[in-house]
C-alpha positions, -999 to +999 in steps of 0.1 A: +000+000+000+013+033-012+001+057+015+014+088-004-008+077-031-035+074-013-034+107-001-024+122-036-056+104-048-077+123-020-063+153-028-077+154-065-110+140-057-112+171-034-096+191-060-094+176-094-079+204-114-049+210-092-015+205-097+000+181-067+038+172-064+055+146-044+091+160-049+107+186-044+110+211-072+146+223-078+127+248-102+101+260-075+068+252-070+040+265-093+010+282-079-014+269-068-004+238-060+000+209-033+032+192-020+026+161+001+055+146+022+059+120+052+075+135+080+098+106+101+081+101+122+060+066+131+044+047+156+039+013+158+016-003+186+015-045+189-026-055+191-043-090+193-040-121+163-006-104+142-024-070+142-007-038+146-019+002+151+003+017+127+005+056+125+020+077+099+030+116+104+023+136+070+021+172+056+004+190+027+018+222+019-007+244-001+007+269-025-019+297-026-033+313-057-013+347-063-043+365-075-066+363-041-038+344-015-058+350+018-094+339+002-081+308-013-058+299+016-093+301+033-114+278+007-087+255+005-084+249+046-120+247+048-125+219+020-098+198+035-115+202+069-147+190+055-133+165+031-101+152+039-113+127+066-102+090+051-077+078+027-106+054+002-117+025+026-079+023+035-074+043+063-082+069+085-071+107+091-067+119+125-049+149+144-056+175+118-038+207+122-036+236+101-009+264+102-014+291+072+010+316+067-002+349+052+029+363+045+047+331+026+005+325+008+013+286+022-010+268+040+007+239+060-016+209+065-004+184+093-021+146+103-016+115+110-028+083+091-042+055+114-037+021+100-045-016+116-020-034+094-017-076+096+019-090+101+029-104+067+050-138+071+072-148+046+060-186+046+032-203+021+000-212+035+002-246+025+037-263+028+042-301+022+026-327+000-009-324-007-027-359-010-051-365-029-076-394-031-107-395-058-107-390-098-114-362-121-143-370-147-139-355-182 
């Protein structure tokens, strides 16, 4: 599972014209547009029957509109807020935090991802001979 892409997807259902990067731009960014990025920083919790509560730090740094920064730094926080609550049926979006800056036109979008993730083994269901005992009718 690709959580970036996850989120990425999210981001253009919400706003399907926009322009969303997942690198760094040497070049800069172009305006508007979103930049999505984990930040290192993970937590892993041990539940019951090989499950674990996995949770995932990320940020979405909105580039405002030159034109009208302040009014679409606003619409932009306010449709997240309303609309950026799961990642498909994957996962959930918690601690939401918002931090626009007025004077760089960014808004800086902060969350978590909540995950319950199954341990993956590396051995096949079904090892050894398999015997078999009865025909097969053309």
């Amino acid at each position: 599972m690709n959580l970036t892409q996850l989120i990425v997807d999210e981001l253009a259902r919400i706003f399907p014209d926009a322009t969303i990067y997942t690198e760094n731009q040497s070049s800069g960014f172009k305006e508007p547009s979103f930049y999505v990025s984990r930040v290192p920083v993970t937590q892993v919790k041990p539940a019951l029957f090989d499950i674990q509560e996995r949770t995932y730090s990320y940020q979405i740094v909105y580039f405002a509109n030159p034109e009208k920064p302040n009014a679409d730094m606003e619409r932009v926080q306010d449709l997240l807020s309303d609309n950026f609550l799961t990642l498909g049926d994957q996962a959930t979006v918690k601690n939401r935090e918002f931090k626009p800056d007025t004077v760089e036109h960014t808004v800086i979008f902060m969350f978590d991802v909540w995950l319950r993730m199954y341990r993956i083994t590396d051995t096949t269901p079904m090892e050894g001979d398999i015997k078999f005992n009865g025909q097969i009718k053309d």
